[in-house]
C-alpha positions as CSV (number, residue, x, y, z in Angstrom):
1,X,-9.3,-30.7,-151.7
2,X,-10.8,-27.8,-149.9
3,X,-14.1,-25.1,-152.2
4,X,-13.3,-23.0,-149.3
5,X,-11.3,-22.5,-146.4
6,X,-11.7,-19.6,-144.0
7,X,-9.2,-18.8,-141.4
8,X,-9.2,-16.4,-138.6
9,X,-11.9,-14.0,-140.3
10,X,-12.4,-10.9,-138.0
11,X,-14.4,-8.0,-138.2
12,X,-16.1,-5.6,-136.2
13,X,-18.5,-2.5,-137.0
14,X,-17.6,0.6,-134.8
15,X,-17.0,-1.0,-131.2
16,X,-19.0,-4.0,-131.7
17,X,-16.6,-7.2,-132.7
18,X,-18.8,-9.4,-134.7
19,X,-16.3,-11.8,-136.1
20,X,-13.4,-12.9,-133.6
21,X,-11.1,-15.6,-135.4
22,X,-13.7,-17.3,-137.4
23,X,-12.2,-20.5,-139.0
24,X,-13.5,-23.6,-140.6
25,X,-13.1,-25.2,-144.6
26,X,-15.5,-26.8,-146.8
27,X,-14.5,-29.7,-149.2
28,X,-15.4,-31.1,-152.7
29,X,-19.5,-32.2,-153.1
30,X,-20.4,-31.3,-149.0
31,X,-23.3,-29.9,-147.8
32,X,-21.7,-28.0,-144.7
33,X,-24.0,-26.2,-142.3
34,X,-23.0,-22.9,-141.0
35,X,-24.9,-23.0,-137.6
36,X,-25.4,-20.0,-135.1
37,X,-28.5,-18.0,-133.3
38,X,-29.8,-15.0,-135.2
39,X,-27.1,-12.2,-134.9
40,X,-24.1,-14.9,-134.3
41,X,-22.2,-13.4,-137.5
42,X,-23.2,-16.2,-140.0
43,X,-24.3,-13.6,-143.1
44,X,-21.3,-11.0,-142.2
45,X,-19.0,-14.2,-143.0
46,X,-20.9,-15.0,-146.4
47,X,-20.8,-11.5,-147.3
48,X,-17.0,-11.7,-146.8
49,X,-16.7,-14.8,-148.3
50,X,-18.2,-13.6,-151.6
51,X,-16.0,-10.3,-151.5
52,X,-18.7,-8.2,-150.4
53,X,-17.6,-7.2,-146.9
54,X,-14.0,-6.1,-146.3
55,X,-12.7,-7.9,-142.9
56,X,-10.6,-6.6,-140.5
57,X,-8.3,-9.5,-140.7
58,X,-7.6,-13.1,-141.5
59,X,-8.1,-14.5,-144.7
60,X,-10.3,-16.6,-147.1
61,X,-9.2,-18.6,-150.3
62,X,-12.2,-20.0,-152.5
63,X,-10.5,-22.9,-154.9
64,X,-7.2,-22.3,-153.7
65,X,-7.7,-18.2,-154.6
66,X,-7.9,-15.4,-152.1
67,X,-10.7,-13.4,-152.2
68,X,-10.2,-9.6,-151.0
69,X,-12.8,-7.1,-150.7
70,X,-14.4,-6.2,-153.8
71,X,-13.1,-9.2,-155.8
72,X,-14.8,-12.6,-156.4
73,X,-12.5,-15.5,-157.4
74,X,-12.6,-15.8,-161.6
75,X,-14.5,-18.2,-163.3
76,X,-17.5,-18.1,-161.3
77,X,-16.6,-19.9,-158.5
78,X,-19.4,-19.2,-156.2
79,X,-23.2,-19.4,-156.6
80,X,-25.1,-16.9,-154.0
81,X,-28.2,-17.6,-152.5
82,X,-29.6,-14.6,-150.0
83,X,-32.4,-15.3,-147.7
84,X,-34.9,-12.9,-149.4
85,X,-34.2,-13.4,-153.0
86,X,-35.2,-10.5,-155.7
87,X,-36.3,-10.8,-159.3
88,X,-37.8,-8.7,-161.9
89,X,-41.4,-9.5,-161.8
90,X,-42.0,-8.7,-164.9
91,X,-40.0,-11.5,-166.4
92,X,-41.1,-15.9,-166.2
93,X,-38.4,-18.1,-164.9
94,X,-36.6,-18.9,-168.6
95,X,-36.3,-15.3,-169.5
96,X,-35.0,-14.1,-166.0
97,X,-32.8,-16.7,-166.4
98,X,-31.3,-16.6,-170.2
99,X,-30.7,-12.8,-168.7
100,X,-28.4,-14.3,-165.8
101,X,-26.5,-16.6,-168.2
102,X,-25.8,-13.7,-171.0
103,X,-24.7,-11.6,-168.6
104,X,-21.6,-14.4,-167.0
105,X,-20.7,-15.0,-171.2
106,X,-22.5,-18.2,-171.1
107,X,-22.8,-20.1,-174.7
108,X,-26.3,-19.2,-175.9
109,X,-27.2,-23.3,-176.8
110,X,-25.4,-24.4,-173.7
111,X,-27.4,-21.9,-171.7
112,X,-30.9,-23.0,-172.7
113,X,-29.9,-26.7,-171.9
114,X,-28.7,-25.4,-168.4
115,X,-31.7,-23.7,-167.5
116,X,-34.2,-27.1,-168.8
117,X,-32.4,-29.0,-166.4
118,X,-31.8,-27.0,-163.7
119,X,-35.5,-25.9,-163.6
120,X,-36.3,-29.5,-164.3
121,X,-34.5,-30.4,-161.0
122,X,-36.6,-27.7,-158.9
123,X,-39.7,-28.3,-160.3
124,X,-40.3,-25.5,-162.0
125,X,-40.3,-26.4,-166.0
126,X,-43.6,-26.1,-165.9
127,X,-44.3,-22.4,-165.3
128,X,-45.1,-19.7,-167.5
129,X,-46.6,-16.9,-165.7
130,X,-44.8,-14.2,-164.2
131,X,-41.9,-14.3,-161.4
132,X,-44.1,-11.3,-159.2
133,X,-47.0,-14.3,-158.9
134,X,-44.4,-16.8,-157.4
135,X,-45.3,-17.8,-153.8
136,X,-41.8,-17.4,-151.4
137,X,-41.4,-21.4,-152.0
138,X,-40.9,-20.9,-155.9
139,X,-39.0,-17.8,-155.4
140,X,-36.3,-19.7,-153.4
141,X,-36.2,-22.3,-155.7
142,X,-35.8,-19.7,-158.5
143,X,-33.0,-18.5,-156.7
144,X,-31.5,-21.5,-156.7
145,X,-31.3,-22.2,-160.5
146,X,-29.8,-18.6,-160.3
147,X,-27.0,-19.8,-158.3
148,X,-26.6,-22.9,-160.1
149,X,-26.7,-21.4,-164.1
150,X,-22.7,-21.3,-164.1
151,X,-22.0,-24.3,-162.8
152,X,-20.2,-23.0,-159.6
153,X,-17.9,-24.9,-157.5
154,X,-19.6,-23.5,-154.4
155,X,-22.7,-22.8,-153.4
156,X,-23.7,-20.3,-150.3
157,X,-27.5,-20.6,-149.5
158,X,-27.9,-18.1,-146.5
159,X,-31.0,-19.2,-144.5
160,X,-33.1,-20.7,-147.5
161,X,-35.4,-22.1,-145.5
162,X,-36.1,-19.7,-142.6
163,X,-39.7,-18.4,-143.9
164,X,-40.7,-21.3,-145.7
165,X,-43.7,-23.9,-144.3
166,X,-43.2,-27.9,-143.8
167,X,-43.5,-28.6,-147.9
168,X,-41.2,-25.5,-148.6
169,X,-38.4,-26.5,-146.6
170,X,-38.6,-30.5,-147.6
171,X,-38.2,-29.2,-151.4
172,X,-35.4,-26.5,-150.4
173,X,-33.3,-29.2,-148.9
174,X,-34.0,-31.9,-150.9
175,X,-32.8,-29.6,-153.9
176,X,-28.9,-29.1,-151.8
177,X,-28.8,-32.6,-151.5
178,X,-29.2,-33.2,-154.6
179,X,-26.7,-30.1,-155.6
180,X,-23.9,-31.6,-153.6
181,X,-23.4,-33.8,-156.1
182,X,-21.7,-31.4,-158.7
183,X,-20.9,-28.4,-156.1
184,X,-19.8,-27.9,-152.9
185,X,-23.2,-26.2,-150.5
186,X,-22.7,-23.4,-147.7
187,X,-25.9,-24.0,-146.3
188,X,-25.9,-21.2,-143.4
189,X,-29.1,-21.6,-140.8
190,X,-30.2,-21.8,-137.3
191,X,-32.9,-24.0,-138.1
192,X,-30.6,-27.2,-136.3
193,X,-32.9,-30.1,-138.0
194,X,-32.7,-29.1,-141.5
195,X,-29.0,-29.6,-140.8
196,X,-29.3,-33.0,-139.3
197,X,-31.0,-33.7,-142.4
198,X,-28.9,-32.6,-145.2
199,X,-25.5,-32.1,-143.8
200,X,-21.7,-33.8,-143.3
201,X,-20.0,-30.9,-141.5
202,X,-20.6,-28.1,-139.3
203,X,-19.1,-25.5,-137.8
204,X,-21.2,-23.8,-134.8
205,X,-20.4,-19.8,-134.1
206,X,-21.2,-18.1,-130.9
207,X,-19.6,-15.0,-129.8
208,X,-17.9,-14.3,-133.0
209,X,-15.9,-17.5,-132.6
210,X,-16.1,-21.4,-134.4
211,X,-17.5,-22.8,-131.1
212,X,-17.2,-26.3,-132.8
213,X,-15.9,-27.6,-136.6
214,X,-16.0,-31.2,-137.4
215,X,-18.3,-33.5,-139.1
216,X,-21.6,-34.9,-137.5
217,X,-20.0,-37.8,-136.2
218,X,-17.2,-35.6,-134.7
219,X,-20.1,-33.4,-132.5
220,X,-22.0,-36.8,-131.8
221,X,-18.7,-38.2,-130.3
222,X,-18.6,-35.5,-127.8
223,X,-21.4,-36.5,-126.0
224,X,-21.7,-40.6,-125.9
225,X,-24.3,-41.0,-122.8
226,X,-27.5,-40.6,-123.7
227,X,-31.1,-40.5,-121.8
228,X,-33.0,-43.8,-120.7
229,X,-36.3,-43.6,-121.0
230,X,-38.3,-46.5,-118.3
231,X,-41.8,-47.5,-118.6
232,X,-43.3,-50.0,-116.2
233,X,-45.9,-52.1,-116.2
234,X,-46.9,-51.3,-112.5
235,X,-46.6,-47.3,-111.9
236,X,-45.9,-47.9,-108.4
237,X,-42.3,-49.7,-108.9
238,X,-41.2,-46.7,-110.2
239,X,-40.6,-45.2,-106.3
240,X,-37.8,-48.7,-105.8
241,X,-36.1,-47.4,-109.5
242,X,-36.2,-44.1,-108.1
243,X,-34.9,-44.7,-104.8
244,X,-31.8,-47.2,-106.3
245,X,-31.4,-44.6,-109.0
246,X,-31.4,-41.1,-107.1
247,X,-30.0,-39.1,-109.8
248,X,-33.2,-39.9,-112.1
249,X,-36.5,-38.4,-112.5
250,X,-40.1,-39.3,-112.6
251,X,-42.1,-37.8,-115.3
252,X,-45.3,-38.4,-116.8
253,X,-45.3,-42.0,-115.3
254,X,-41.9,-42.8,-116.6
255,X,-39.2,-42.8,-115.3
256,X,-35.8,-41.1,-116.9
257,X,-32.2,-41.8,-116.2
258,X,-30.2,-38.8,-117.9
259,X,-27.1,-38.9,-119.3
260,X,-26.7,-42.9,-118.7
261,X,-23.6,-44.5,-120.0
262,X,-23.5,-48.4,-121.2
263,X,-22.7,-49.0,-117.2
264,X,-25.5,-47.5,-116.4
265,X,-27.8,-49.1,-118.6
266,X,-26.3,-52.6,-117.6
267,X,-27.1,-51.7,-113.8
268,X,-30.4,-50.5,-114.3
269,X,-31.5,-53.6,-116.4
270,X,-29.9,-55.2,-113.7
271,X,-32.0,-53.9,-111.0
272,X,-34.7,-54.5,-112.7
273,X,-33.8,-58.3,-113.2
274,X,-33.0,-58.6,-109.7
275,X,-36.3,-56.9,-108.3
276,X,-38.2,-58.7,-110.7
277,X,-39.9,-55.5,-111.2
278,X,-41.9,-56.1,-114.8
279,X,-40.7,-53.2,-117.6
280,X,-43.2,-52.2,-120.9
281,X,-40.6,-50.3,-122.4
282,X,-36.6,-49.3,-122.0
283,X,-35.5,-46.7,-124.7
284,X,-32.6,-44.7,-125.0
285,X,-33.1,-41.3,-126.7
286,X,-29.5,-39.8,-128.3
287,X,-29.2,-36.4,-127.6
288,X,-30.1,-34.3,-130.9
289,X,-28.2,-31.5,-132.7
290,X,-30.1,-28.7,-130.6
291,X,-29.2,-30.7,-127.2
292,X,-25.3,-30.8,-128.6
293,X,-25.5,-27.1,-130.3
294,X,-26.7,-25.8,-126.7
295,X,-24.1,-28.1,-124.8
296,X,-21.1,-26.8,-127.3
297,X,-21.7,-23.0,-127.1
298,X,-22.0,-23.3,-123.2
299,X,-25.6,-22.7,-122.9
């Protein structure tokens, strides 16, 4: 069953056409990254999505109910994370929170349960002090339990990791890992290793369109040669590899085949055999999400 299925979403702001047939679904407990450069159209389509935006056309159903400008789906459905989250400073964490919960009708002994765990699971059950002395780190983990106080079936975390250091980031996305498991995670970014690392599916947007929508695997697929990477023992062999091997490269002392197939591979470590030219290392290097994002939008 699909959280979320978006299809055809357009919208454009005076002459400028952000969205142009923006399509792609999310399923039950996936973390699916919404991938595109700054600007691409990735927080217009959130901001539709959660009924804040009114589109110019297509059309978007959260658990199997349309959303339309100025409605959210009942029930509380969706969970919001914005990249620059707000608070009332004033408050710590358990009264911002109990705040949040009254004001969805949460049970009052339910709600106090919800917000132990939850600020068990991002580490912050342990402060007291005021949200205004929260670095950005805690804030966006705050702002996660926010999302997460209802129990929603999906959440929609817009860049939550775009301003935060090394240790930030490796907390942020270990926390949506971990969400998947009860909710279904929009995890909208441009940041293309944080999605390696936490996501199933994708869906890539350039120009206002879904360049690419598919799983991993799916985007991997489209691209099966990869690099070879050649290191030999003796520097100097690498002018016979080069010469047998035109469309290769010398760099650095190595030598690198691009875009080698298995044939390829098999003929080189042939060559090699047959010139009984000595090798310290052979490596093949897969192409990464940032190689594939730039091959897919044309770039």
């Amino acid at each position: 069953m699909n959280v979320l299925e978006v299809k055809e979403l357009k919208k454009s702001f005076g002459s400028k056409k952000v969205l142009d047939g923006v399509s792609f679904d999310v399923p039950e407990n996936c973390v699916f990254g919404f991938i595109g450069r700054n600007g691409a159209g990735k927080t217009t389509t959130m901001r539709a999505v959660l009924g804040l935006l009114k589109a110019d056309g297509g059309e978007i159903n959260v658990c199997g109910e349309k959303v339309s400008y100025g409605c959210t789906p009942k029930g509380g459905c969706i969970g919001f994370l914005p990249d620059v989250p707000e608070f009332y400073g004033y408050m710590n964490a358990v009264e911002y929170l109990t705040l949040c919960g009254e004001i969805s009708g949460m049970d009052r002994k339910k709600l106090k349960a919800r917000i132990s765990e939850l600020l068990e699971l991002v580490g912050l059950d342990k402060e007291k002090h005021r949200i205004k002395g929260y670095s950005r780190g805690m804030k966006q983990r705050l702002g996660i339990v926010q999302a997460l106080i209802n129990r929603p079936k999906l959440l929609i975390c817009d860049e939550p990791t775009s301003a935060l250091d090394p240790v930030g980031r490796k907390d942020i996305l270990d926390i949506i890992s971990a969400a998947k498991e009860y909710t279904s995670v929009v995890f909208s970014t441009h940041i293309l290793s944080d999605v390696e690392r936490v996501c199933s599916k994708v869906a890539f947007l350039e120009g206002g369109k879904t360049a690419f929508f598919g799983s991993l695997e799916d985007i991997r697929a489209l691209r099966s040669d990869t690099a070879l990477e050649l290191t030999l023992v003796c520097p100097n062999d690498i002018e016979k590899v080069a010469a047998a091997f035109p469309e290769g490269k010398e760099t650095d002392g190595r030598f690198i085949l691009p875009k080698a197939s298995e044939k390829d591979c098999a003929e080189l470590m042939a060559f090699l055999s047959a010139k009984m030219i000595p090798i310290k290392r052979l490596e093949r290097h897969e192409a990464d999400l940032e190689d594939l994002f730039l091959e897919v939008i044309g770039k």
